[in-house]
Each structure stands twice: as C-alpha cells, then as structure tokens.
Residue, then its C-alpha position, 0 to 999 in steps of 0.5 A: x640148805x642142806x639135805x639129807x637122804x634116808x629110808x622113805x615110807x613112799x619109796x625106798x630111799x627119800x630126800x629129807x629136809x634137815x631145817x624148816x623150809x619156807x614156802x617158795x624157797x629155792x632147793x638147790x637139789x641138783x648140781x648144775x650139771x647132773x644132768x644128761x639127755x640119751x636119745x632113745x636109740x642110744x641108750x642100749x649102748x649107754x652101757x649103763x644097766x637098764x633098771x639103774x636108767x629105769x630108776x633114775x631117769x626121767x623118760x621123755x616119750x618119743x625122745x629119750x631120758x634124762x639121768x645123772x651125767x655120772x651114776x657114782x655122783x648122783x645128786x641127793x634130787x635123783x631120790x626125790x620120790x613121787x607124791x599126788x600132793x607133793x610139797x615141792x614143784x620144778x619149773x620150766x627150768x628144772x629149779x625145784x621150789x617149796x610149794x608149801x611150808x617143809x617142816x625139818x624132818x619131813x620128805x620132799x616130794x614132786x608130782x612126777x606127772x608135772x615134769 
C-alpha cells in the first residue's frame, strides 16, 4: 500500500491514498520505530523548536509527547490531518485501520481525540 502526501483542504498537507482501500485494511502508515516519548521536563532540552514538536507530537497531558524519533525521516502518518468523521482509526497499538471504505484520491483522516 502506498501512500502519497499532498496539500490538504483540512490542513495543510495531508495523507492521500493512491488505490481504493477496503474497510478494515491495515495502513502501514508509520515505520515501526518512528516513534519517541520525551517527558515533559525533557523537551525544552530536545533541542528540537518548539512549533516542529507542536506540530508533529502527539501531547499526552501530565506526561510528555510523542514525535518522529528523526524530524528529517518523518513517516507519511505524522501528516495525518484530524476530522470528526475521520475514515481511519488507530487501536490500542497505535496500528492505523480503515473504518470505511477509502476511494483512491480521498484523504485519510483520524479523530485526533480518540489517540
């Protein structure tokens, strides 16, 4: 499955699907180890500038963000953009599905609330 990054209506830039997914599909939308936790007393030594973390980090209130381990290697999920009727969710795991089906061309969309 590939996936293709481009200007969004939503958001800036957005994560596109480039074939007709079906509901349920796994979307391999992170490497498996794009992923790295900085404890909120750490981050202003992250060197790493505030608005990137701001907008590729997933705050967890009381305990810190979650951002790409290496900003220059961003997996295409970090552009995931927000929707309240998104078409993909991600479980427990953090593994991205398909709520519905994804025509080619469409953008994929999480409900940034259900993280």
């Amino acid at each position: 499955m590939i996936f293709q990054l481009k200007p969004s209506d939503v958001h800036g830039v957005g994560v596109f699907a480039t074939a007709d997914i079906q509901k349920n599909a796994h979307l391999p939308l992170f490497e498996d180890d794009d992923h790295r936790f900085t404890p909120h007393n750490e981050i202003k030594d992250s060197k790493v500038p505030e608005h990137i973390l701001h907008n590729y980090s997933i705050n967890y209130e009381g305990e810190g963000l979650s951002s790409p381990r290496n900003f220059n290697r961003m997996s295409v999920g970090w552009f995931l953009n927000h929707s309240e009727t998104p078409n993909a969710v991600c479980d427990e795991n953090y593994s991205y599905f398909a709520l519905r089906n994804i025509k080619s061309g469409d953008e994929i969309t999480i409900d940034y609330d259900k993280l």
